[in-house]
TORLUM-717863 format. One record per residue: x, y, z of N, C-alpha, C, CB in turn. Coordinates in Angstrom, 3 decimals. Glycine has a CB too. Example, Ala and Ser with C-alpha at 12.3 -4.5 7.8 and 13.67 -1.06 7.14 Angstrom:
<pts>
[pt [13.190, -5.690, 7.800], [12.300, -4.500, 7.800], [13.200, -3.300, 7.800], [11.308, -4.473, 9.046]],
[pt [12.850, -2.250, 7.080], [13.670, -1.060, 7.140], [12.900, 0.030, 7.870], [14.084, -0.598, 5.725]],
</pts>
This chain:
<pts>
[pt [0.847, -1.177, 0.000], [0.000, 0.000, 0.000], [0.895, 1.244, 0.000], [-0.965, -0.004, 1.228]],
[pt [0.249, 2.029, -0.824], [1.205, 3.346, -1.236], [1.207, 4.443, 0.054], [0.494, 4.220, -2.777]],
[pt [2.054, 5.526, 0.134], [2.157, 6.236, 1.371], [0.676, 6.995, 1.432], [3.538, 7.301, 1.381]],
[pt [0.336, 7.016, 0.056], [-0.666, 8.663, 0.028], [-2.538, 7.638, -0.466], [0.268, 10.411, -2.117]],
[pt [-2.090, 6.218, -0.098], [-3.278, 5.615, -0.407], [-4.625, 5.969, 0.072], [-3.119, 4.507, -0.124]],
[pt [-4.774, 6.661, 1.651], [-5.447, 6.956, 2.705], [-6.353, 7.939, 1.947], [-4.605, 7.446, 3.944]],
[pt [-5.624, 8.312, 0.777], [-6.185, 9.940, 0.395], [-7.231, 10.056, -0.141], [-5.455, 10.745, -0.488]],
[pt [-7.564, 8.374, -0.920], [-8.795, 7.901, -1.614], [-9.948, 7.711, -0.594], [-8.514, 6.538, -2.379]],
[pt [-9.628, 8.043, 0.527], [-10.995, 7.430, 1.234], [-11.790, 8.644, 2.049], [-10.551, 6.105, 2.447]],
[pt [-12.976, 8.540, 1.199], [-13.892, 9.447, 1.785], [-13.688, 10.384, 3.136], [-14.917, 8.665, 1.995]],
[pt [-13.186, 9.600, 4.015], [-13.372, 10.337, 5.523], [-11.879, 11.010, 5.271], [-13.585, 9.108, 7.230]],
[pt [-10.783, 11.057, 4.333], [-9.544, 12.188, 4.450], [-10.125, 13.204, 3.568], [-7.875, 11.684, 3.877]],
[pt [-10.669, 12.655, 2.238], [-11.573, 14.123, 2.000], [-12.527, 15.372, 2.550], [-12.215, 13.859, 1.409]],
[pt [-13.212, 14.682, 3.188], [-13.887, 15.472, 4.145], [-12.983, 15.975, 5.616], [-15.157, 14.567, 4.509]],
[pt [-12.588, 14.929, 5.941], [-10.916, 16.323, 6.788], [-10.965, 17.006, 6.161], [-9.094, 16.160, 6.902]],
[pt [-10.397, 16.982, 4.762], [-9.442, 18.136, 3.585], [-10.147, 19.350, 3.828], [-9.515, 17.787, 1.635]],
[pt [-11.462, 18.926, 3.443], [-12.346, 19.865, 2.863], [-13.051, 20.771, 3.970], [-13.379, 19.100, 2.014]],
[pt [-13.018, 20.054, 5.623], [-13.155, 20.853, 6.729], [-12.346, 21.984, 6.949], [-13.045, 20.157, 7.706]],
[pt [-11.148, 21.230, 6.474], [-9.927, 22.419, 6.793], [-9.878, 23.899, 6.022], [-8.450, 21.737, 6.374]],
[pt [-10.112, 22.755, 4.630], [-9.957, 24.027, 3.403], [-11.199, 25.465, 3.691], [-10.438, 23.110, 1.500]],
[pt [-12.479, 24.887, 3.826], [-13.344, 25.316, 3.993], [-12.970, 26.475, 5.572], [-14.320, 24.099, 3.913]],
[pt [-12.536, 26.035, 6.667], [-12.361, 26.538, 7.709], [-11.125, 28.416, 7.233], [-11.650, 25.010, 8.730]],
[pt [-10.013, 27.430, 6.674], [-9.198, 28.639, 6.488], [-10.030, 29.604, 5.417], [-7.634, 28.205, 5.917]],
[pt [-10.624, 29.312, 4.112], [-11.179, 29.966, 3.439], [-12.550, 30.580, 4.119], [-11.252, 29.248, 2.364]],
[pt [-13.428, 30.380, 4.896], [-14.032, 31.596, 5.992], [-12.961, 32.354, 6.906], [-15.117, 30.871, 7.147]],
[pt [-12.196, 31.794, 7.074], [-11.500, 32.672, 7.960], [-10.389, 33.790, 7.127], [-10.702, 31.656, 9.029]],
[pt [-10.307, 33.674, 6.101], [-9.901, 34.638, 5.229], [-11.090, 35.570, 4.787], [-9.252, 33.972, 4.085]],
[pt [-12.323, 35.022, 4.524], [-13.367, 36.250, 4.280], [-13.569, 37.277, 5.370], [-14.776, 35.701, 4.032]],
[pt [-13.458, 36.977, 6.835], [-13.179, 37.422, 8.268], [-13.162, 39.037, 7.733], [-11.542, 36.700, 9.113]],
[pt [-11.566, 39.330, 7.314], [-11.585, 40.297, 7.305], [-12.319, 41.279, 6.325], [-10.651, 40.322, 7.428]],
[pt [-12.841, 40.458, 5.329], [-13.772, 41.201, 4.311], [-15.058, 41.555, 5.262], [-14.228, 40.153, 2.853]],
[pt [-15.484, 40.882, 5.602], [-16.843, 40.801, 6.369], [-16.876, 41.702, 7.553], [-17.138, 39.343, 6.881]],
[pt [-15.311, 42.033, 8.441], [-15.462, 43.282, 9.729], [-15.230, 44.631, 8.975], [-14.111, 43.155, 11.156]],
[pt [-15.041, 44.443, 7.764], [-14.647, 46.036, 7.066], [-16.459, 46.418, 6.358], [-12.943, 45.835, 5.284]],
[pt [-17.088, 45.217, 5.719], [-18.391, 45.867, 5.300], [-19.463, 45.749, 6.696], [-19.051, 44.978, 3.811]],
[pt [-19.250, 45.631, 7.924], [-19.493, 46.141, 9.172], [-19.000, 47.252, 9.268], [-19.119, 45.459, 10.133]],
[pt [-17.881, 47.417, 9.358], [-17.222, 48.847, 9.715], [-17.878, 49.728, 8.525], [-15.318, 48.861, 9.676]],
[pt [-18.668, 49.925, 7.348], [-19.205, 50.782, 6.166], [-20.202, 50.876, 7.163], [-19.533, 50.220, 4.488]],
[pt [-21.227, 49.452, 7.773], [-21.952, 50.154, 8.139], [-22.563, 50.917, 9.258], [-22.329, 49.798, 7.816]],
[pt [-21.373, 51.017, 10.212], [-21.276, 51.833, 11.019], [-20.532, 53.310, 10.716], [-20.783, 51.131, 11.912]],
[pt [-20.106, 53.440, 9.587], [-19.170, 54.463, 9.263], [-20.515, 55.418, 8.727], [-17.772, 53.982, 8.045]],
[pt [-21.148, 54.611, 7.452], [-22.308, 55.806, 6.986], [-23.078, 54.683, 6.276], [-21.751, 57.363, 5.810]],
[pt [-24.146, 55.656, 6.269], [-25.633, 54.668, 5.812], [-25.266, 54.594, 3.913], [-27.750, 55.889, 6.304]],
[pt [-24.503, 55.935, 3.503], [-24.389, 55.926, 1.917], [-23.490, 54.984, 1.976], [-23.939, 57.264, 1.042]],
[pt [-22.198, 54.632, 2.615], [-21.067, 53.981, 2.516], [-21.864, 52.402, 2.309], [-19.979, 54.282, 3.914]],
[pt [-22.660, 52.349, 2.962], [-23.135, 50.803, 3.330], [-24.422, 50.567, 2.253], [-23.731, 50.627, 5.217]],
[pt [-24.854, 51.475, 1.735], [-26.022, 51.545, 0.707], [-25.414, 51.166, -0.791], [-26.728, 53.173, 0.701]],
[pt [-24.090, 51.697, -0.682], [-23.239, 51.657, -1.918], [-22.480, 49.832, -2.300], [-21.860, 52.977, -1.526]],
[pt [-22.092, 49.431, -0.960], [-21.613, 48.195, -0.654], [-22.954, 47.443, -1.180], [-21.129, 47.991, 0.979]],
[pt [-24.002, 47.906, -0.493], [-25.404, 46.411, -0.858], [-25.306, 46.727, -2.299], [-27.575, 46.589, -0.115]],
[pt [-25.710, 47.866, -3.093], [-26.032, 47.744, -4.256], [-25.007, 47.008, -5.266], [-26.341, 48.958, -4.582]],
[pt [-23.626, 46.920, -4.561], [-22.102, 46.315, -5.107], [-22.562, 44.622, -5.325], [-20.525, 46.547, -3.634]],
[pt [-23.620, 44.319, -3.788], [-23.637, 43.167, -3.974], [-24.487, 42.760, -4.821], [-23.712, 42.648, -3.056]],
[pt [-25.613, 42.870, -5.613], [-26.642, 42.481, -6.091], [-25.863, 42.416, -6.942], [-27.823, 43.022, -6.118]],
[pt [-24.883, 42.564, -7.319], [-24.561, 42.087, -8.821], [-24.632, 40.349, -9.349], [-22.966, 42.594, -9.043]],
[pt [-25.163, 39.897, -10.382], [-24.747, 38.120, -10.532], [-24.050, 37.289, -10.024], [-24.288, 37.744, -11.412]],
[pt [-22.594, 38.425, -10.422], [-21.309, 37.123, -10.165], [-21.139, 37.324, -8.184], [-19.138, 37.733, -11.369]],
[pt [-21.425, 38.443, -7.795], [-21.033, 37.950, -6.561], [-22.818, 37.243, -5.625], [-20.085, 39.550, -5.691]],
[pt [-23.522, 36.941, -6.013], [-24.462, 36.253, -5.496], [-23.867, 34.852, -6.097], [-25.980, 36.769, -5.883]],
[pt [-23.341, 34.423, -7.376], [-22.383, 33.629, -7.447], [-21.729, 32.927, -5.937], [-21.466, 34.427, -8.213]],
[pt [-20.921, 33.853, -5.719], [-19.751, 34.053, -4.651], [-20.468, 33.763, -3.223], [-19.046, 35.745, -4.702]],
[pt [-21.668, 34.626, -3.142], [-22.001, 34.432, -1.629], [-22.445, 33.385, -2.108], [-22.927, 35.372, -0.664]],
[pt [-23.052, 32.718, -2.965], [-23.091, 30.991, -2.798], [-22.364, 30.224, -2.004], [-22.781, 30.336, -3.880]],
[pt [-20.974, 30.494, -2.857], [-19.867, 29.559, -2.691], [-19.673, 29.737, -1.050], [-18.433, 29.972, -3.705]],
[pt [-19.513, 31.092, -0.701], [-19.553, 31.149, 0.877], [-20.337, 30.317, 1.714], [-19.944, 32.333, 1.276]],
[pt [-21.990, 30.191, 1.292], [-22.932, 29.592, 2.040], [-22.652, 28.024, 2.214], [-24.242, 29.882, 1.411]],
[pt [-21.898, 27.304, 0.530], [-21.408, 26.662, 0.551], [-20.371, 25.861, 1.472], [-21.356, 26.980, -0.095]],
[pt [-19.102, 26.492, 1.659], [-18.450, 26.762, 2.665], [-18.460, 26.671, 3.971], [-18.333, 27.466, 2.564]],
[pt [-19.360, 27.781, 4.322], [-19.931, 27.702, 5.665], [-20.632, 26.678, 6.424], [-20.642, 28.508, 5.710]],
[pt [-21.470, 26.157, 5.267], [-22.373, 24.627, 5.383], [-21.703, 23.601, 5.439], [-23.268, 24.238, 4.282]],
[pt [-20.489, 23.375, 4.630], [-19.644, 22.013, 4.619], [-18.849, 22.181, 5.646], [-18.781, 21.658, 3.342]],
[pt [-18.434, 23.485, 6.342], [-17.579, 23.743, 7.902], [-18.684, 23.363, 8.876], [-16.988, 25.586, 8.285]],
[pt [-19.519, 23.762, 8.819], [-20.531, 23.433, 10.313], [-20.573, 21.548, 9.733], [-22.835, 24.644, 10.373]],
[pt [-20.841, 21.675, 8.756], [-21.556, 19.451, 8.537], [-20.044, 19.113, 8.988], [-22.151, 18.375, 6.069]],
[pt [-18.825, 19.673, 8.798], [-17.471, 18.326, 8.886], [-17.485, 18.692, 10.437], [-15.457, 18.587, 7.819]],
[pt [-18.184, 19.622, 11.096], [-17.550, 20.010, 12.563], [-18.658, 18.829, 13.450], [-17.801, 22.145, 13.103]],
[pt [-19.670, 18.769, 12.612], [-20.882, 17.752, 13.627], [-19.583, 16.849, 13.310], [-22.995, 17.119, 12.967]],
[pt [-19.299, 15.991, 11.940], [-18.836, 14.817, 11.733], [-17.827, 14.548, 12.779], [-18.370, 14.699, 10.431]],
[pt [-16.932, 15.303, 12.756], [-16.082, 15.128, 13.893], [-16.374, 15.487, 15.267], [-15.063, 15.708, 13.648]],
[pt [-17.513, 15.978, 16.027], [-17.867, 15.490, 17.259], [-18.297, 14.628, 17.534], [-18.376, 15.931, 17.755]],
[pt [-19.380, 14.218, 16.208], [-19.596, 12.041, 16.268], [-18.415, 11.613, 16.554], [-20.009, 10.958, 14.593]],
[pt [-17.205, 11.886, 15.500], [-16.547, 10.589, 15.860], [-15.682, 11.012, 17.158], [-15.572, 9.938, 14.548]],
[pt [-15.323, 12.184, 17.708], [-15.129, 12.047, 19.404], [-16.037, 11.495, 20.480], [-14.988, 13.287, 19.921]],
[pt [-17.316, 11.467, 20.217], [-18.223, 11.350, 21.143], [-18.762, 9.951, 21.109], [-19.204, 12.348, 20.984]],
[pt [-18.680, 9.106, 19.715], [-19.639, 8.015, 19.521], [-18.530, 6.700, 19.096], [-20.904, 8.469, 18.200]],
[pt [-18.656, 6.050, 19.452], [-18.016, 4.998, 18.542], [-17.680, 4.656, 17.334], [-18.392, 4.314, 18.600]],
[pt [-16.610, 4.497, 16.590], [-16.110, 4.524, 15.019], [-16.961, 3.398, 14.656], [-14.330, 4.263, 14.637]],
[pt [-17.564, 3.630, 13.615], [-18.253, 2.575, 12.812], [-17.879, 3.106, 11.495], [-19.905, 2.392, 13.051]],
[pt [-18.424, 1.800, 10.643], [-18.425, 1.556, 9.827], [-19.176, 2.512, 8.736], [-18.629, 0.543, 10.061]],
[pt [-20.263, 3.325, 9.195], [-20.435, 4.133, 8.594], [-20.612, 5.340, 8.253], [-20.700, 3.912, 8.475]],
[pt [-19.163, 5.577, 8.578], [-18.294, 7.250, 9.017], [-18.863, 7.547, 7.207], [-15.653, 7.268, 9.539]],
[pt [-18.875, 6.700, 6.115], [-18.649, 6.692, 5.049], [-19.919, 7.912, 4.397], [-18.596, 5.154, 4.640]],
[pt [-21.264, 7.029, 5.111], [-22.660, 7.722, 5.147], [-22.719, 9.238, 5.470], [-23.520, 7.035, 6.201]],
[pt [-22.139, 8.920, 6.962], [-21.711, 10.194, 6.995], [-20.693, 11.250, 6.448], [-21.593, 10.190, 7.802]],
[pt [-20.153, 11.186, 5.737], [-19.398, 12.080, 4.725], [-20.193, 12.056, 3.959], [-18.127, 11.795, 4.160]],
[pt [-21.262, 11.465, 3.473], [-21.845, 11.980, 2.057], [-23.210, 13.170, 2.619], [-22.588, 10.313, 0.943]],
[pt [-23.592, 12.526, 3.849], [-24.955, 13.189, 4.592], [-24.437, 14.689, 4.540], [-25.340, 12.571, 6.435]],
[pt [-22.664, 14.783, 4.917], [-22.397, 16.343, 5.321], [-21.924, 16.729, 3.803], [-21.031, 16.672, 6.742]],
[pt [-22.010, 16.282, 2.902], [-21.572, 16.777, 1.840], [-23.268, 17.288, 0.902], [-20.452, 15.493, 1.122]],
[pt [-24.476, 16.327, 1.229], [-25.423, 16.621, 0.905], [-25.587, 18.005, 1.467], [-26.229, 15.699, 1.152]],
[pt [-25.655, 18.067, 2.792], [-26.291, 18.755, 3.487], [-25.567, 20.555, 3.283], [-26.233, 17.955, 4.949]],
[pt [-24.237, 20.488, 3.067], [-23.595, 21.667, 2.204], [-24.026, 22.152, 0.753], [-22.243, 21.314, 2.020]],
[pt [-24.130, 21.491, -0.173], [-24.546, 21.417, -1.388], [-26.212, 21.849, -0.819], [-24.163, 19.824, -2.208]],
[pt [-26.994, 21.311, -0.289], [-28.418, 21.513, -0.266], [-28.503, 22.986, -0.028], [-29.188, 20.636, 0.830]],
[pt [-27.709, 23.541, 1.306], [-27.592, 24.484, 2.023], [-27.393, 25.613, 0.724], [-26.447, 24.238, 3.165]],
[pt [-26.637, 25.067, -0.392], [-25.669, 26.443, -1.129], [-27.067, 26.407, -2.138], [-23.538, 26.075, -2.104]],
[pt [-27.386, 25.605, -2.489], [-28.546, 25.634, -3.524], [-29.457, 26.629, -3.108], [-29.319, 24.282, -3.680]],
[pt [-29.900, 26.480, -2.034], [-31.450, 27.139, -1.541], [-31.003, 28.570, -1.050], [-32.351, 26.167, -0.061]],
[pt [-29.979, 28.854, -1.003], [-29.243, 30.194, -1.074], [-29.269, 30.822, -2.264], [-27.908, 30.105, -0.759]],
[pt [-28.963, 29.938, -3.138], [-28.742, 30.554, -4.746], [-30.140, 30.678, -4.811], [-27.954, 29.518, -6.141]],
[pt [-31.095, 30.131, -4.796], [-32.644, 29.845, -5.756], [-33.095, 30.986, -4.575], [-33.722, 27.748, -5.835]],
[pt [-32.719, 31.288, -3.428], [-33.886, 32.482, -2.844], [-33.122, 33.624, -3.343], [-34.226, 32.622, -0.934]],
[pt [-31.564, 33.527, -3.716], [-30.951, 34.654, -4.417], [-31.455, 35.564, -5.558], [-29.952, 34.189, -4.855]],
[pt [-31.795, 34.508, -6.147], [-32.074, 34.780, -7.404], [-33.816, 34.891, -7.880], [-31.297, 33.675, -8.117]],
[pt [-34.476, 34.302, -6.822], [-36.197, 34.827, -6.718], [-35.816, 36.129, -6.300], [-37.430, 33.978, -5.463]],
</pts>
């Protein structure tokens, strides 16, 4: 068995993708305390920012965020199961349940986006 064989199996992807997902909100961080800070600075400053957002591509984007955000909270349950509960056999289920449940999350973001 190869060193990097582990990499094929569902439950290191979903690590991956906890992680990836974790640092990539935590890089929006600072985007997100500065369009706070607009809207405490002025109501035009912060009127100017919303109308920035309605554009396509970044309702796009806050997808991908909602996305994100959804697959960080589903890998954070996954891994208090497996501190809290006994390893079974179908850690497997569960990686797909938290991968549904991200994807579902980003969809119904986009479709009320875009109504």
């Amino acid at each position: 068995m190869s060193r990097t064989a582990y990499r094929n199996h569902p439950t290191w992807w979903a690590f991956a993708i906890h992680r990836v997902s974790g640092v990539a909100l935590a890089a929006f961080l600072p985007a997100h305390f500065w369009a706070l800070g607009l809207a405490l600075e002025s109501e035009a400053a912060f009127d100017g920012l919303l109308r920035w957002t309605a554009h396509p591509v970044l309702k796009l984007v806050e997808t991908g965020l909602v996305v994100l955000l959804a697959a960080h909270l589903a890998g954070g349950l996954r891994v208090m199961t497996i501190e809290f509960f006994a390893w079974n056999a179908g850690q497997k289920n569960a990686v797909a349940l938290s991968a549904f449940f991200a994807l579902a999350a980003g969809l119904l973001f986009l479709l009320n986006a875009v109504a």
